[in-house]
C-alpha positions, 0 to 999 in steps of 0.5 A: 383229673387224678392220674392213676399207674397200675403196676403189676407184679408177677408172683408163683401160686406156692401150690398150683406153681402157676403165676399170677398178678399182683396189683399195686396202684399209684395216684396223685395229681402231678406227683404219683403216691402209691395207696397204701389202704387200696380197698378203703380208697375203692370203698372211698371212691364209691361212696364220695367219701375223702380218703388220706393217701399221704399226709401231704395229699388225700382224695377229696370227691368234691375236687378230684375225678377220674375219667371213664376208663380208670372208673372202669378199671377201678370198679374191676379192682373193686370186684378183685377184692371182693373175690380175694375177701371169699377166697383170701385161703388161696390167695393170701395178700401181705398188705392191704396195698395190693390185691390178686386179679382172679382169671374171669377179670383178666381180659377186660382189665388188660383191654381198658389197661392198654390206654393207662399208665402200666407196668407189669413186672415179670418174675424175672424182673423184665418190665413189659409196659405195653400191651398187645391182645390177641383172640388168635393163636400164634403161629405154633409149629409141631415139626417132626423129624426121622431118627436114625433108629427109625423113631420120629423126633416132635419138636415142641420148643415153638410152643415152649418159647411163649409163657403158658398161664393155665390160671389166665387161660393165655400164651405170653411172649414180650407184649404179645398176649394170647387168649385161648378157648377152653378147648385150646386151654385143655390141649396146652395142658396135656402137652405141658403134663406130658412134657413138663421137664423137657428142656430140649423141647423134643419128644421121641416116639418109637415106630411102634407107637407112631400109628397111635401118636398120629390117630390120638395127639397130632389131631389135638396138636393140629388144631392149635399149630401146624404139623410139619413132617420132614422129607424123610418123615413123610416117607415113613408114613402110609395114608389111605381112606377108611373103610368101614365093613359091618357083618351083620347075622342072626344067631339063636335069636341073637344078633352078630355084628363083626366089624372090620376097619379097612385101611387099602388092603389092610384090616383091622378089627376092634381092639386088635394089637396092631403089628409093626409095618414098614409104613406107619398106618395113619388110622381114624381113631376117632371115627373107628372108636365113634362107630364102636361107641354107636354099637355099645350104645345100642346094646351090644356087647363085646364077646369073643371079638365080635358085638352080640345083641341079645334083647329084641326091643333092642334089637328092633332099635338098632334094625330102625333106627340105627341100621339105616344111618349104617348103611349109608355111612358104611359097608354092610353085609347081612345074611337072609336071615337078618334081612327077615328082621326087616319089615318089607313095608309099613302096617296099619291096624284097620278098625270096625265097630258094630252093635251086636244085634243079640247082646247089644254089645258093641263089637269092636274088630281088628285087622292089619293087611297082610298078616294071620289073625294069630300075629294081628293078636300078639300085635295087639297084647304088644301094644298093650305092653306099650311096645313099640314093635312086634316079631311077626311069626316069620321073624320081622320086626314091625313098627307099632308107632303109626297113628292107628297102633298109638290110637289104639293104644290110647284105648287100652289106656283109657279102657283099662285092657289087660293082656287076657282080654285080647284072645283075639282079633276083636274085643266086646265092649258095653255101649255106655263106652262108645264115646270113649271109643270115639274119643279114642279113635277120633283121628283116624279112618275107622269103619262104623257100622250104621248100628254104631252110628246110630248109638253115637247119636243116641248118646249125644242127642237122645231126645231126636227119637219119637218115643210117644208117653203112653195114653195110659199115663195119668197126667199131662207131662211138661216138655222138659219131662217128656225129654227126660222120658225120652232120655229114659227111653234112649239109654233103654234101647241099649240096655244103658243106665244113667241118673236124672239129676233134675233139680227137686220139684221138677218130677223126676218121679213122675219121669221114671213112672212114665218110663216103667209104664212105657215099657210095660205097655209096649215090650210086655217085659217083666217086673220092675223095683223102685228102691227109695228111703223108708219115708217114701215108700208108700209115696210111691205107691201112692204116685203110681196109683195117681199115674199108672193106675194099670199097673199093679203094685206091691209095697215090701214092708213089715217084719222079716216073715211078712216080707217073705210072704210078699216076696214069695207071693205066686201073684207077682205084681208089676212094680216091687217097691221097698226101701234100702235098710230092707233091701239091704237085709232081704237081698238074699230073697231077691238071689233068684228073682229078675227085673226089667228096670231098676229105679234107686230113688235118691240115690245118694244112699249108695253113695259110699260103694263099701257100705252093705246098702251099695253092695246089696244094690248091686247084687239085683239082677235086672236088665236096665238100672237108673238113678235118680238123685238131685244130689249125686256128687255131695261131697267128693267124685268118688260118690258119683264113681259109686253110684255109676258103679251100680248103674253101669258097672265099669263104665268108669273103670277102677276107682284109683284110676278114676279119681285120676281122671281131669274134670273136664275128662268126667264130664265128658265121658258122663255127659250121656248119662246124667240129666240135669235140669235146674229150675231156672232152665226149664222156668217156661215150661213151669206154670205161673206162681198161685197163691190161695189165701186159706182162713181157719176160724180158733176154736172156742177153747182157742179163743178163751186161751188167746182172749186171756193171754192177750188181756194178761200182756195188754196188763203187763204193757200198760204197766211198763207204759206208766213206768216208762221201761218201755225200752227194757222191757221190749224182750218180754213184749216180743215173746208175748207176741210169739205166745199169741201165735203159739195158741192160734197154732195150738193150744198144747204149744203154750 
């Protein structure tokens, strides 16, 4: 085992003029030699490598070891070269025998060194070879003494006899090391800047600033050693409890606060220029300025030597949140009319929905107990400012922040409410947003009326009303499209769109024609139009010649004047139907006309709400609008955003805020409104797969052109045969054979 001596010597920064240690270290095994190359024989060490010390001795891994505390030590050297290579400017070594030990390994490195052999050589060459570290401070005492000019005398000398090293954040005295906090570390400081030449240790301080030395320095100097006053100091000082007195008042809707700090029968206000007394006052600085610090915080303002609070939001603050703390923690006195800030209680805002009997509309009432329908509106118009208070009008600050104002809000926010929407104490809305209503108030205890109960139930099962199909209905609906004409009939009793996504070939238009059929046999309402792409138009005269033969229909098709001649018919039919690009140009022809309901076959036409198409869609005054589309979404959201926006216009609110909206949001929301079945879900109610086997005989000119082209190949593939290409020639076989079901299709496709 190889014994090691540390030795360290203490050197001045030439430009901080703080001391630091500089280390050098000795090894051997009997005889010591000092390392010439220390951060090679560190790098040796670590690596197993043989290091020459002399030319007499060299660290050999393989012969030599050190036991666990020098490894300790030794990797603490390593890290302090290290840090001296990236910081080498500040600390600049001579040789490369020492290196400088940096503040953050100083603890460590003296506790492992108490066991080693060390020396630590002072700058003023005293040797100090044992080490004693404390984590406490010494016993460091302030007094202070009385002058004959009545001014007070601090002795600091106790302090000034231990080294301070503000680099290593300790207090030195022979073997005595004494770690400090950072907070300790930052007082010594400030004393030693205060007094940096003093070499009788002493500070004078006249009676005048005594009061301010007492409230600012002597805390500081009381949490690292003891105050002790002389009998004739502690006379001269005057000590009595603070009392601290708000006044508060209302001033042109301004709020005044004047505050006195009053120690016995003295007061004092903010920033006044104390006068010399007999006694010094020992004042609580630190609570006084903590008080005023509070005040600025909230708001106020110093004018004229009093605070002044001028903004109402702030003012609600400091009457909620800070007033109480205030007064528990001092004393407040408030005019009448500061008392009228003060809400005598809490308020809640009291909810009731209904369905309007004669718009269908739903009507959604608010009230809060205890204040006019005036002040329950401007509540509202807060709220949807997103305040967080209101001043009633006889001058009280409320609180908005109970759960039924915040549900509240949340509705504004998902409803999109505007401040001009709420002229007063209840707002309309379309029944397609009675979930989001619900959504909304779901937590609270909020009064709907049986009419609205009845409307959530429609929307979340519309298939539990028994709406029969009409007997005058040509066919004999599966179960899945007597739903879907349910569905139909469900959103129609509230004047509500929607669109039926059922997946192609499942009937989405027989659905919609049973529901037209419907409506006109049981409600002998009005017209409806059936708008669909060009191609399909006269299927769907067609269908409901085959389905609803009693209802009369008018295709509208042709040049402009044929158009205008059937649209201006006196005879008015009980089905319009007409295409998109028509619809588009004729839309001015529909300006006066109004229908019951309105079908937009494959909807996906209006996909893009800019397009005239879209645009002429939604300027067709009609009572009920429905979609049907296997394909609503084929791109992005915003299409479906578009189509909603004829069908129900607003249901979704603008489109940037939409497309904000989650997923699962959307589909919640859209849920009501969009039937979807796919064929896979509704495979009972299909009837079983029937094939027919269909044979049709060539005709004669077929025949002749088949039995010739036939004979021609039987030609060309005996040939190859006999050749033997059969394998190149298989192409030209292929083709023939795709000729030969060219002429059994027709003839004119050879």
């Amino acid at each position: 085992q190889l014994k090691l001596h540390y030795q360290l010597k203490e050197k001045r920064h030439r430009v901080l003029k703080d001391t630091y240690y500089e280390l050098q270290l000795k090894v051997g095994e009997n005889q010591l030699y000092i390392v010439k190359e220390l951060p090679a024989f560190i790098k040796a060490i670590k690596f197993n490598e043989v290091h020459k010390i002399t030319e007499t001795f060299s660290y050999k891994p393989k012969e030599h070891y050190f036991d666990a505390i020098d490894l300790a030590l030794l990797d603490m050297i390593g890290e302090a070269i290290t840090h001296e290579e990236l910081y080498s400017p500040d600390f600049p070594t001579v040789d490369k025998r020492s290196v400088n030990l940096p503040p953050f390994l100083i603890l460590d490195f003296f506790e492992n060194l108490i066991s080693r052999s060390f020396e630590i050589i002072r700058d003023d060459d005293s040797i100090i070879d044992q080490l004693n570290i404390e984590q406490n401070l010494p016993k460091i005492k302030f007094p202070i003494t009385l002058n004959e000019d009545g001014s007070f005398i601090v002795n600091f000398q106790s302090l000034f006899s231990y080294q301070f090293s503000s680099y290593y954040q300790f207090l030195n005295k022979d073997h005595e090391f004494y770690f400090l906090s950072t907070e300790q570390k930052k007082i010594i400081e400030q004393i030693y800047t205060i007094l940096p030449y003093q070499k009788k240790y002493s500070y004078q301080i006249s009676k005048a600033k005594m009061t301010h030395f007492i409230g600012y320095v002597l805390p500081q100097l009381e949490s690292i050693g003891e105050v002790q006053y002389s009998e004739e100091a502690e006379t001269q000082i005057k000590q009595v409890p603070l009392e601290t007195k708000l006044y508060l008042d209302l001033k042109k809707d301004a709020l005044n606060v004047s505050v006195v700090f009053q120690y016995g029968e003295e007061k004092i206000f903010p920033n006044q220029t104390t006068q010399a007394q007999e006694r010094v006052l020992v004042r609580d600085f630190q609570a006084e300025q903590a008080l005023l610090t509070r005040l600025k915080n909230s708001g106020f303002r110093l004018l004229n030597q009093s605070y002044w609070l001028f903004s109402e939001e702030k003012m609600y603050q400091f009457i909620y949140d800070d007033l109480p703390e205030l007064l528990e923690q001092t004393s407040v006195f408030m005019t009448d009319q500061v008392e009228t800030l003060r809400a005598e209680r809490d308020y809640f805002l009291d909810t009731r929905v209904e369905v309007n009997a004669l718009t269908g509309m739903l009507d959604v009432q608010f009230n809060i107990d205890g204040i006019t329908k005036q002040d329950v509106q401007n509540v509202l118009q807060a709220l949807v400012e997103k305040k967080s208070y209101h001043r009633l009008q006889n001058g009280a600050l409320i609180k908005l922040t109970d759960a039924s104002f915040q549900a509240f809000q949340s509705l504004a926010d998902e409803l999109y409410f505007k401040k001009k929407d709420l002229a007063s104490t209840s707002i309309e809305l379309s029944p397609a947003k009675g979930l989001q209503l619900e959504h909304a108030l779901d937590d609270l205890q909020v009064d709907y009326s049986e009419t609205f109960k009845q409307l959530l139930q429609t929307l979340k099962q519309p298939d539990q009303f028994d709406d029969q199909v009409p007997e005058t209905l040509n066919a004999q609906l599966r179960d899945y499209q007597v739903t879907g004409f349910k569905w139909f009939k469900a959103l129609a009793r509230y004047q509500l769109g929607g669109i039926l996504a059922d997946e192609m070939g499942l009937g989405k238009t027989i659905q919609a024609i049973s529901f037209i059929l419907s409506e006109k046999t049981t409600e002998k309402i009005g017209p409806s139009i059936v708008i669909a792409p060009a191609s399909l138009i006269y299927n769907w005269k067609k269908e409901f010649e085959k389905f609803a033969p009693t209802l009369s229909v008018k295709v509208v098709s042709g040049t402009k004047d044929e158009r205008m001649t059937i649209i201006k018919d006196n005879h008015e039919p009980d089905v319009w139907i007409t295409s998109y690009p028509l619809l588009r140009q004729d839309v001015k022809l529909y300006k006066h006309m109004y229908f019951d309901v309105m079908i937009l076959d494959e909807a996906q036409a209006i996909k893009n709400h800019l397009t005239q198409t879209a645009k002429a869609t939604r300027q067709i005054q009609t009572k009920q609008r429905f979609a049907l589309s296997g394909t609503p979404i084929e791109n992005r959201l915003e299409e479906l955003w578009s189509i909603f926006q004829t069908i129900s216009p607003g249901f979704l609110g603008p489109k940037k805020e939409f497309i904000q909206y989650p997923n699962d949001y959307i589909r919640k929301i859209t849920k009501p409104f969009i039937l979807r079945r796919l064929k896979t879900d509704v495979l009972p109610d299909l009837p079983e797969k029937i094939e027919f086997e269909q044979y049709s005989e060539l005709t004669k000119e077929q025949k002749q052109v088949y039995l010739a082209y036939l004979e021609r190949i039987e030609q060309q593939l005996d040939a190859v045969v006999d050749a033997n290409q059969f394998n190149q020639e298989k192409i030209e076989i292929l083709a023939g054979l795709t000729r030969l079901r060219q002429i059994c299709c027709h003839p004119s496709l050879f």
